[in-house]
Backbone and ligand atoms as CSV (ligand in chain L), in Angstrom:
chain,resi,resn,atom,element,x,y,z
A,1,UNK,N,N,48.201,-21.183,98.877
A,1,UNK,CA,C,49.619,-21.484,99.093
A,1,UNK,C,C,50.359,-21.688,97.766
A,2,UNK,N,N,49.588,-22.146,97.106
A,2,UNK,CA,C,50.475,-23.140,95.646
A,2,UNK,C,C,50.070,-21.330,94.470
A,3,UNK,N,N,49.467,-20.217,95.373
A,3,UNK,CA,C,49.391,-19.313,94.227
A,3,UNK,C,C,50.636,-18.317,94.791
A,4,UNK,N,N,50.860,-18.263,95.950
A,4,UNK,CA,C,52.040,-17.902,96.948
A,4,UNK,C,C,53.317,-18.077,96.060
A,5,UNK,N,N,53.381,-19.363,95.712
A,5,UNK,CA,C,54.760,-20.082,95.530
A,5,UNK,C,C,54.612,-19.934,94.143
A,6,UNK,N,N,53.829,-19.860,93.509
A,6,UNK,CA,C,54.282,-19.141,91.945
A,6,UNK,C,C,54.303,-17.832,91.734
A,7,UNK,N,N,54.115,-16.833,92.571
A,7,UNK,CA,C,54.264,-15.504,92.637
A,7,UNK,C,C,55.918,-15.412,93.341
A,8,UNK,N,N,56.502,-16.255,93.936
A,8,UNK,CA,C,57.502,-15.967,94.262
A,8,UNK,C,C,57.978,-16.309,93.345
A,9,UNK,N,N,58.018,-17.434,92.620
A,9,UNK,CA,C,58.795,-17.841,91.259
A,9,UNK,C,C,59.096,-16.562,90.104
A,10,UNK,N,N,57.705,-16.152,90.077
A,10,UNK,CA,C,57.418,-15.210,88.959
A,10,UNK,C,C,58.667,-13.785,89.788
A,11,UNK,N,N,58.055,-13.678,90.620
A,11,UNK,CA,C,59.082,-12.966,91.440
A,11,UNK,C,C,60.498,-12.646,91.455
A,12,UNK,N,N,61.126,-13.814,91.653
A,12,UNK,CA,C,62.253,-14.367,91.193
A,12,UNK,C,C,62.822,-14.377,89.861
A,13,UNK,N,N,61.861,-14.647,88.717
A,13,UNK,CA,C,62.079,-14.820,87.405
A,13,UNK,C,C,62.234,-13.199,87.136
A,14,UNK,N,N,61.313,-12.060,87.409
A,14,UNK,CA,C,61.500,-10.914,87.130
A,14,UNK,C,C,62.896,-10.385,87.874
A,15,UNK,N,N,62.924,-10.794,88.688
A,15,UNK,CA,C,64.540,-10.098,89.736
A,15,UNK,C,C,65.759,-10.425,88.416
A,16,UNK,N,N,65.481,-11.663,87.919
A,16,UNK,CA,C,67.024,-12.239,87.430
A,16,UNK,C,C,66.696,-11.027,85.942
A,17,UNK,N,N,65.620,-10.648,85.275
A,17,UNK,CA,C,65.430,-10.342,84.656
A,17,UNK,C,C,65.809,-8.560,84.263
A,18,UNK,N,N,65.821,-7.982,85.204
A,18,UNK,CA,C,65.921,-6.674,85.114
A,18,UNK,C,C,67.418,-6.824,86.145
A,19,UNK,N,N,67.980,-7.903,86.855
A,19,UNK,CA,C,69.282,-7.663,86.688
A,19,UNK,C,C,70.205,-7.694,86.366
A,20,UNK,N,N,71.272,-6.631,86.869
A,20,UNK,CA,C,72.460,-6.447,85.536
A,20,UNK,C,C,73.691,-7.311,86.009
A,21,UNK,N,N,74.243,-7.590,84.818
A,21,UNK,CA,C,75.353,-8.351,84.945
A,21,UNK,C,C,76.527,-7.351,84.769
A,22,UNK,N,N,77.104,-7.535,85.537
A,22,UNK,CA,C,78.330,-6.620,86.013
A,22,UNK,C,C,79.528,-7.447,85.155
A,23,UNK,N,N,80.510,-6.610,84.851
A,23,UNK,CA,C,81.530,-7.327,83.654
A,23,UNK,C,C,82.750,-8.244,85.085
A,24,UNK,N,N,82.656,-8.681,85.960
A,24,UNK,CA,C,83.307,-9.218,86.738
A,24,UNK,C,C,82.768,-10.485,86.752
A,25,UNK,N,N,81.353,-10.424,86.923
A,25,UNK,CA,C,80.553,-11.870,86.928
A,25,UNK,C,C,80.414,-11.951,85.605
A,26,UNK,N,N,80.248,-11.514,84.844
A,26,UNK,CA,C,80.269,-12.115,82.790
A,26,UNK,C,C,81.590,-12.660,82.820
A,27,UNK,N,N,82.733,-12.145,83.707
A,27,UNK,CA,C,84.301,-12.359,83.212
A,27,UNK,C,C,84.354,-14.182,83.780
A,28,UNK,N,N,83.717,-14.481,84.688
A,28,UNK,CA,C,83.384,-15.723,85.968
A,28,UNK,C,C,82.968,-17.140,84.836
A,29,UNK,N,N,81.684,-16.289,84.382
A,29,UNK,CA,C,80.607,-16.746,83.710
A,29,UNK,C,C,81.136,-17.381,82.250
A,30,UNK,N,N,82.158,-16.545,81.671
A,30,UNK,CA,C,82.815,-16.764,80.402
A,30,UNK,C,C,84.452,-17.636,80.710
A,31,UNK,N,N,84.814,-17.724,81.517
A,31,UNK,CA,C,85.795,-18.624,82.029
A,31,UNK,C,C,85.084,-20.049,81.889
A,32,UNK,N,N,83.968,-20.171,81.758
A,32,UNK,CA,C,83.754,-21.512,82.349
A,32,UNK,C,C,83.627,-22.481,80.646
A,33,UNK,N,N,83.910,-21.042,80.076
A,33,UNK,CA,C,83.639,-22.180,78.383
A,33,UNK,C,C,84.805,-22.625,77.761
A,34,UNK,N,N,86.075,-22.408,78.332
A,34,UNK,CA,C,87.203,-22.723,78.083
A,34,UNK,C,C,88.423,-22.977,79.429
A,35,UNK,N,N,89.443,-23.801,78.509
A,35,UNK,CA,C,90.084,-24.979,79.195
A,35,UNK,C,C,90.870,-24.488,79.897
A,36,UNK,N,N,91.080,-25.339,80.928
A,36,UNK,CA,C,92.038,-24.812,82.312
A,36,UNK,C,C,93.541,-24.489,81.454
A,37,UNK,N,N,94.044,-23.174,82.228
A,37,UNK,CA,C,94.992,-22.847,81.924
A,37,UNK,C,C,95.039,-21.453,81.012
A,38,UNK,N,N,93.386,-21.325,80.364
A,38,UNK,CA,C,93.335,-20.450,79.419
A,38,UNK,C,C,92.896,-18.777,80.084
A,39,UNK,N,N,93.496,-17.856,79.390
A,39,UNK,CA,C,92.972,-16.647,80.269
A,39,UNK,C,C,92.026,-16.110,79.452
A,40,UNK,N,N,91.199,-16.252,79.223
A,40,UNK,CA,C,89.695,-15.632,79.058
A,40,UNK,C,C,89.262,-14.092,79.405
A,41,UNK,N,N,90.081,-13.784,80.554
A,41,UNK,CA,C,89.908,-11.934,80.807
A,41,UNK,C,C,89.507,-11.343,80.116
A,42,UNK,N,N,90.910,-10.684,79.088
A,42,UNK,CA,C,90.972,-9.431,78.392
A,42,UNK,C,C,89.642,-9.945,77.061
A,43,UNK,N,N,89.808,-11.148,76.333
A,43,UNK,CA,C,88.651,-11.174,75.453
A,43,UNK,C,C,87.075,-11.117,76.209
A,44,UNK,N,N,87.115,-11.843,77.341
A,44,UNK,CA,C,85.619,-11.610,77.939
A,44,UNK,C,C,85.436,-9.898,77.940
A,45,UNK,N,N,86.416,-9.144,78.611
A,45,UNK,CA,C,86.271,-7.537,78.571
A,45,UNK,C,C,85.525,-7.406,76.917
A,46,UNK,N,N,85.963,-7.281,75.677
A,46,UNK,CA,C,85.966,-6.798,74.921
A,46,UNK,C,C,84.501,-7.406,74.514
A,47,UNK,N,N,84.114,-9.143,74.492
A,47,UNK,CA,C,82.833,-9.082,74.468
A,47,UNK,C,C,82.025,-8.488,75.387
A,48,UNK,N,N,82.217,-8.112,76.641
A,48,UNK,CA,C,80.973,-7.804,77.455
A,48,UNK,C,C,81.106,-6.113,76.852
A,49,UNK,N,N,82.121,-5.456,76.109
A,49,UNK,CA,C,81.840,-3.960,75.729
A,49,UNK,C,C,81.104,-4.046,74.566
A,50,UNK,N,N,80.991,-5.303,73.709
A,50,UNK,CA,C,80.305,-5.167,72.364
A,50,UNK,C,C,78.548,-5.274,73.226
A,51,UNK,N,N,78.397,-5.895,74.345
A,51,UNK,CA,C,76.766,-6.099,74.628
A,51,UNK,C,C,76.275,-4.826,75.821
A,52,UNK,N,N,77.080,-4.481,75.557
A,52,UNK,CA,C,77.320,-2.945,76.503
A,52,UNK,C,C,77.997,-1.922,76.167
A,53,UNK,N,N,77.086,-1.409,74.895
A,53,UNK,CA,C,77.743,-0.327,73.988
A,53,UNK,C,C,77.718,0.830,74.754
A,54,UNK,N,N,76.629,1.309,75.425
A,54,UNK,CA,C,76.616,2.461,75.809
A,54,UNK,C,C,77.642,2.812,77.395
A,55,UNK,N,N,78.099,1.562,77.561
A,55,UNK,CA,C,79.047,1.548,78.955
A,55,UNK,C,C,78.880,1.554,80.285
A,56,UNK,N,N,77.263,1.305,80.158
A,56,UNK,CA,C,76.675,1.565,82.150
A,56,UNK,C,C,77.524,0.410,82.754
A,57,UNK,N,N,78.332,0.018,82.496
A,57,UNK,CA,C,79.316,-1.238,83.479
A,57,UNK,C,C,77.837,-2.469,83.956
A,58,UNK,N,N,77.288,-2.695,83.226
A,58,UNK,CA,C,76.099,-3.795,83.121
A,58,UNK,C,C,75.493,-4.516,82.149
A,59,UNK,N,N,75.423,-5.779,82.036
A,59,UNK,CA,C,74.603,-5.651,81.004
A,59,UNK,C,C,73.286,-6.390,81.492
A,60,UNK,N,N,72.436,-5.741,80.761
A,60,UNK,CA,C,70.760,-5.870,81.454
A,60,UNK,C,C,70.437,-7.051,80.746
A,61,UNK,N,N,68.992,-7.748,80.554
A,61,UNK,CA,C,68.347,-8.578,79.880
A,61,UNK,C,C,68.439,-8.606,78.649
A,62,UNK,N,N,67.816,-7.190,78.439
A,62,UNK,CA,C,67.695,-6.530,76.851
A,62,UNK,C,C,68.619,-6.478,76.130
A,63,UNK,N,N,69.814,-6.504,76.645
A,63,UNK,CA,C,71.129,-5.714,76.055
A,63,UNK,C,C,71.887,-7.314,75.734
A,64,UNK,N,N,71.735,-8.235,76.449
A,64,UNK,CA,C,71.920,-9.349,76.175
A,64,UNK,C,C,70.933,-10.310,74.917
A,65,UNK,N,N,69.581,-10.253,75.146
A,65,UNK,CA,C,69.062,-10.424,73.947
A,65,UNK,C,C,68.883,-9.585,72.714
A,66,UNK,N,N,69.370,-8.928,72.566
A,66,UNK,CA,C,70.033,-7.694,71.642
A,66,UNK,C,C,71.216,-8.599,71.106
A,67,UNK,N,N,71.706,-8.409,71.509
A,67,UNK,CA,C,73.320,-8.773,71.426
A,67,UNK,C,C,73.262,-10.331,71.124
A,68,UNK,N,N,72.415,-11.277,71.811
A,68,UNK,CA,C,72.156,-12.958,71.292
A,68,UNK,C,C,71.369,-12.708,70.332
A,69,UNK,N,N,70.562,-12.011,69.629
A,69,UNK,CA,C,69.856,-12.117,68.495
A,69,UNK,C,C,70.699,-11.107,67.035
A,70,UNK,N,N,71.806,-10.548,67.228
A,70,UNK,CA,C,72.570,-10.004,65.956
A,70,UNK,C,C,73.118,-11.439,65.694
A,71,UNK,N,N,74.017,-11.932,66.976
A,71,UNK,CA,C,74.833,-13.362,66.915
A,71,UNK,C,C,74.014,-14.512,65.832
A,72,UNK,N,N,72.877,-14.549,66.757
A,72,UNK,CA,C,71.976,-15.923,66.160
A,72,UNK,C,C,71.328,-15.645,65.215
A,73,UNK,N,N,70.805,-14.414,65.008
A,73,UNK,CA,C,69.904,-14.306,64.070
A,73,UNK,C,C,70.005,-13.553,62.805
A,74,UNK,N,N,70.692,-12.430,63.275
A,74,UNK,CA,C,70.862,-11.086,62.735
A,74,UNK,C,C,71.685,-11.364,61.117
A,75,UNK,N,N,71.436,-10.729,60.344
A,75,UNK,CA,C,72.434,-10.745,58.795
A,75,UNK,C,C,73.670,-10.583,58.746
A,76,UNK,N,N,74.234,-10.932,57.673
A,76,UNK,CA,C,75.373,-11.016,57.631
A,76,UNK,C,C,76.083,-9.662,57.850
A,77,UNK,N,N,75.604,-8.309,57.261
A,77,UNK,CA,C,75.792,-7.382,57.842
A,77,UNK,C,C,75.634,-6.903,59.073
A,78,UNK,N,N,74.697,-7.309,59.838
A,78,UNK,CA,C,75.059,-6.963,61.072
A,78,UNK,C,C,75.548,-7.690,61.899
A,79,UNK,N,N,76.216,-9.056,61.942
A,79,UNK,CA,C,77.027,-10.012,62.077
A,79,UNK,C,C,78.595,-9.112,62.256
A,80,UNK,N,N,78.747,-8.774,60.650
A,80,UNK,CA,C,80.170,-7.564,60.386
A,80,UNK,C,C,80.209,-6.479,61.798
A,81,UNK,N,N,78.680,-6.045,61.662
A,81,UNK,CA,C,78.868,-4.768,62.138
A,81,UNK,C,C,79.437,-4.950,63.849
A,82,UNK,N,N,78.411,-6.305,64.044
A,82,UNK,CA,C,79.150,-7.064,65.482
A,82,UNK,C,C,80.782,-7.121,65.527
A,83,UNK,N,N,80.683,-7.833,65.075
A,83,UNK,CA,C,82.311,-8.052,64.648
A,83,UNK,C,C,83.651,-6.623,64.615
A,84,UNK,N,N,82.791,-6.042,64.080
A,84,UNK,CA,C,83.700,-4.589,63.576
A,84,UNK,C,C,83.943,-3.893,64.878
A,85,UNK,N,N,82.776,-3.768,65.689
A,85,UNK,CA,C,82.753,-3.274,67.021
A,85,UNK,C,C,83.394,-3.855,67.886
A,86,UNK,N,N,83.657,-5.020,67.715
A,86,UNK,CA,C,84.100,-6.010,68.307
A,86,UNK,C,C,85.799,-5.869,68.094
A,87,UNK,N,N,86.320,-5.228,67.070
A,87,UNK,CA,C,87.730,-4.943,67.312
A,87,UNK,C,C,87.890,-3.554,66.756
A,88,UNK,N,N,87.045,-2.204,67.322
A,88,UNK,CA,C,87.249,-0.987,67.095
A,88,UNK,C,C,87.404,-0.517,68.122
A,89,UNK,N,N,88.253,-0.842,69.417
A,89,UNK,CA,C,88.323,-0.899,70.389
A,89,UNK,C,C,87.598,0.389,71.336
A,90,UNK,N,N,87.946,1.351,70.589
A,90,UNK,CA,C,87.586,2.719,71.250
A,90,UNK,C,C,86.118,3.302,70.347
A,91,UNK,N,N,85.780,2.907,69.660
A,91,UNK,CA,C,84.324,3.328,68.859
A,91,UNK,C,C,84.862,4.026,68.076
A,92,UNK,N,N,85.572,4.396,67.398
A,92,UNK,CA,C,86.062,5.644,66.130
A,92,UNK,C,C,85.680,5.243,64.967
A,93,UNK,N,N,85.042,4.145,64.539
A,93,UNK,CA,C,84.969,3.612,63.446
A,93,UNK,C,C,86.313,2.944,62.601
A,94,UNK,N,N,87.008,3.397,63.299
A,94,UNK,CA,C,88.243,2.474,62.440
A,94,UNK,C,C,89.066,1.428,63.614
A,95,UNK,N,N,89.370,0.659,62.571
A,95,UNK,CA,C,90.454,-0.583,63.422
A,95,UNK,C,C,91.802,-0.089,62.856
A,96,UNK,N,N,92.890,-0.358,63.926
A,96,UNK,CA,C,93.827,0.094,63.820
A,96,UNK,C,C,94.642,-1.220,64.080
A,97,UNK,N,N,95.908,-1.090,63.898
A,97,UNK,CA,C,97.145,-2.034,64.210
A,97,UNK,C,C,97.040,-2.589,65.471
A,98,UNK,N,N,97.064,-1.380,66.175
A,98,UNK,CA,C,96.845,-1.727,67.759
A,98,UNK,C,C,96.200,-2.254,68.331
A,99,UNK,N,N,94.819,-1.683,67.493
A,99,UNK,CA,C,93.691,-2.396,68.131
A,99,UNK,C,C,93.440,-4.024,67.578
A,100,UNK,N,N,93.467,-4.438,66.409
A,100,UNK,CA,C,93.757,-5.484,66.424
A,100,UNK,C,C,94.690,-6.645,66.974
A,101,UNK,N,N,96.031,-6.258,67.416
A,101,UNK,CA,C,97.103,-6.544,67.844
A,101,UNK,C,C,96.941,-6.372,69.432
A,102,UNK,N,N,95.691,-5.825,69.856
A,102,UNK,CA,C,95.205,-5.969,71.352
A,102,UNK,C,C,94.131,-7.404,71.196
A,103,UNK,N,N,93.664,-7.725,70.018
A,103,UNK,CA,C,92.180,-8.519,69.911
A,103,UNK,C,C,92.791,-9.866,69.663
A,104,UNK,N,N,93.624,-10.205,68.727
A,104,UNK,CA,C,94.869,-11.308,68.993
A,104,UNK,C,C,95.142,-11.797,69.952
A,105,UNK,N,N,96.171,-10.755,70.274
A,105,UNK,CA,C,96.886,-10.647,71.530
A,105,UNK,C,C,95.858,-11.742,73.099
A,106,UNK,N,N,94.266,-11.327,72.872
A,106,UNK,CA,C,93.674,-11.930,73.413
A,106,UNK,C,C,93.239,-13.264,73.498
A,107,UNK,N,N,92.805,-13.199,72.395
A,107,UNK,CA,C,93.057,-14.777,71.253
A,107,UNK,C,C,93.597,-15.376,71.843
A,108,UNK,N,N,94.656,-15.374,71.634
A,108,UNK,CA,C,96.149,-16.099,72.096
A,108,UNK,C,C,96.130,-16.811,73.454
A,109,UNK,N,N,95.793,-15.772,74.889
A,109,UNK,CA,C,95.472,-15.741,75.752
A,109,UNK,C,C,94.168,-17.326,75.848
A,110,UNK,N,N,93.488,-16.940,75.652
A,110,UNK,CA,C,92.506,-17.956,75.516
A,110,UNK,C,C,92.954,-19.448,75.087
A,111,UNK,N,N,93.841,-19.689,74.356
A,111,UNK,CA,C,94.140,-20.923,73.794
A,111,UNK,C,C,95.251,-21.695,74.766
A,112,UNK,N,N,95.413,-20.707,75.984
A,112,UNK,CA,C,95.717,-21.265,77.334
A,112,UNK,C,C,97.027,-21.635,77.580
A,113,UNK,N,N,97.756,-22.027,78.537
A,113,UNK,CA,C,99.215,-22.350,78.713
A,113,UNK,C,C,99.648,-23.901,78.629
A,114,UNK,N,N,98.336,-24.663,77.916
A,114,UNK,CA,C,98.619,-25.924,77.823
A,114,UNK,C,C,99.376,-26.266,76.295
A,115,UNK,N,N,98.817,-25.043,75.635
A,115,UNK,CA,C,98.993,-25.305,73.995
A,115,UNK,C,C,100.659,-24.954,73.609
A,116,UNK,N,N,101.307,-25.739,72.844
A,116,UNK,CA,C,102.708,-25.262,72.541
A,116,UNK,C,C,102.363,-23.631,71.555
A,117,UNK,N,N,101.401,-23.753,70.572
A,117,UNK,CA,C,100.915,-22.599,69.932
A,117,UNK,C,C,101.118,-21.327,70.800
A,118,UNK,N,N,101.020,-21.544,71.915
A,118,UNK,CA,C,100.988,-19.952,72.567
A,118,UNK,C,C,102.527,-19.584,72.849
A,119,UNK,N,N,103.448,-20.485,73.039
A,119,UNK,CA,C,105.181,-20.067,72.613
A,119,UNK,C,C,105.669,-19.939,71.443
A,120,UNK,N,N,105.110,-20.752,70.713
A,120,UNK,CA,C,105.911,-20.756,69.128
A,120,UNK,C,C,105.394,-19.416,68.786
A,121,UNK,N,N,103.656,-18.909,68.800
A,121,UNK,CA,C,103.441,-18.116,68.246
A,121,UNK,C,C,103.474,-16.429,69.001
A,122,UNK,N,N,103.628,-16.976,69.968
A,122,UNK,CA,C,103.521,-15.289,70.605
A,122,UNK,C,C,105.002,-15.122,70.976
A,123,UNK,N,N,106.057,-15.914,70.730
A,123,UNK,CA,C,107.765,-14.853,70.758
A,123,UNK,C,C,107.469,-13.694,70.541
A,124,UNK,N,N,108.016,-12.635,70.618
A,124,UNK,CA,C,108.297,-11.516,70.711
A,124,UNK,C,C,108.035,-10.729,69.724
A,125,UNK,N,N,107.515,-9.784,68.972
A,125,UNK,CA,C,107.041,-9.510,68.012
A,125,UNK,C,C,105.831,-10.136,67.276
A,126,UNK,N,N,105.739,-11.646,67.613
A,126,UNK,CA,C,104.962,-12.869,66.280
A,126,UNK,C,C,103.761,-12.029,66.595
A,127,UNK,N,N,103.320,-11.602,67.556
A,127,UNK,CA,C,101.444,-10.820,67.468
A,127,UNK,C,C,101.604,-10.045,66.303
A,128,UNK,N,N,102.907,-9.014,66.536
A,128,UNK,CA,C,102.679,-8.162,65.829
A,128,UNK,C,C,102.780,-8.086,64.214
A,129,UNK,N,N,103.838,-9.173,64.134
A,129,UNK,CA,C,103.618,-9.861,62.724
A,129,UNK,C,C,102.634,-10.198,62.152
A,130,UNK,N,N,101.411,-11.010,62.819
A,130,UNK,CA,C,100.808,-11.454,62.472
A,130,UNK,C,C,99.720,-10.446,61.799
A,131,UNK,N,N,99.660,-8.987,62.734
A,131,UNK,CA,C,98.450,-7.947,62.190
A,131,UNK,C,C,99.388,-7.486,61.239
A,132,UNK,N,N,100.602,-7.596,61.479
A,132,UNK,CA,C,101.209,-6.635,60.073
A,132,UNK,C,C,101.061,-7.606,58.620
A,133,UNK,N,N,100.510,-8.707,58.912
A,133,UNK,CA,C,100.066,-9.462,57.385
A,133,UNK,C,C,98.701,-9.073,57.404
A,134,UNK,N,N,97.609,-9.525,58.516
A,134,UNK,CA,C,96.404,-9.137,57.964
A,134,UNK,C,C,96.587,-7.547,57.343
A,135,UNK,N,N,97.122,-6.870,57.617
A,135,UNK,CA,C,96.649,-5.238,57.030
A,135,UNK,C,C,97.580,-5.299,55.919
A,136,UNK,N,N,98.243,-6.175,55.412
A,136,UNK,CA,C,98.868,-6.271,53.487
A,136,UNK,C,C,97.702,-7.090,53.076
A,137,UNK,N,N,97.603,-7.719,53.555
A,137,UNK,CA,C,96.189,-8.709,52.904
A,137,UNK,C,C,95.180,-7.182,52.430
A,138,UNK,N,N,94.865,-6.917,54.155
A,138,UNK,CA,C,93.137,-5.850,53.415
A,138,UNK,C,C,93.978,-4.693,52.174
A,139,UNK,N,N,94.723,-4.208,52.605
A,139,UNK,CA,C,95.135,-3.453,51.961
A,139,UNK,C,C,95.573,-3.685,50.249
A,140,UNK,N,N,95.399,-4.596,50.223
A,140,UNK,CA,C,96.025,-4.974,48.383
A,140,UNK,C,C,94.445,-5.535,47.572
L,1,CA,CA,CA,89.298,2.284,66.663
């Protein structure tokens, strides 16, 4: 009986293991690390595409400890390279205005409707201000 009930465990442990997390339940899952009011969406999208490069709309075990071991472990270069992917929105190798000014834009979102920061700073244009300084910065 007691070898029953650890074969179902083990059982169980392999099910959670080879299944995939669908970017609806990561979107659920990633809401829960920030404060009421905050929209978490569009940035949860963009992390669950950095741990799901190839796009099967899942992310598996592997693809998650992949993706937790560049974070935790991985060098500073591939930290960047996280990162880089992380606002190259479409894979082209380059970041663009837009695409940064979509990765903000998210930012922002996240810091929720409790914060005065999200009126002062997101008026009308201020996103876009804001990438139009980072790209004089890289650029000089
Ligand atoms: Ca790009």
């Amino acid at each position: 009986m007691i070898l029953f009930a650890v074969n179902i465990r083990i059982a169980n442990s392999l099910k959670l293991l080879i299944k995939l997390v669908k970017e609806d339940t990561f979107k659920i899952i990633y809401a829960q690390f920030f404060p009421r009011g905050a929209d978490s969406s569009q940035y949860a999208h963009y992390i669950f595409n950095t741990f799901d490069p190839d796009h099967t709309g899942g992310i598996t075990f592997t693809d998650f400890v992949v993706g937790l071991s560049v974070l935790a472990r991985g060098t500073a270069h591939d930290k960047l390279r996280w990162a880089f992917s992380l606002y190259d929105l479409n894979g082209d190798g380059v970041i663009t205005k837009d695409e940064l000014e979509r990765i903000v834009s998210s930012v922002y979102d996240l810091m929720g409707r409790s914060l005065e920061v999200k009126n002062s700073v997101r008026e009308e244009g201020a996103t876009r201000e804001h990438v139009d300084r980072v790209f004089q910065v890289t650029e000089n």
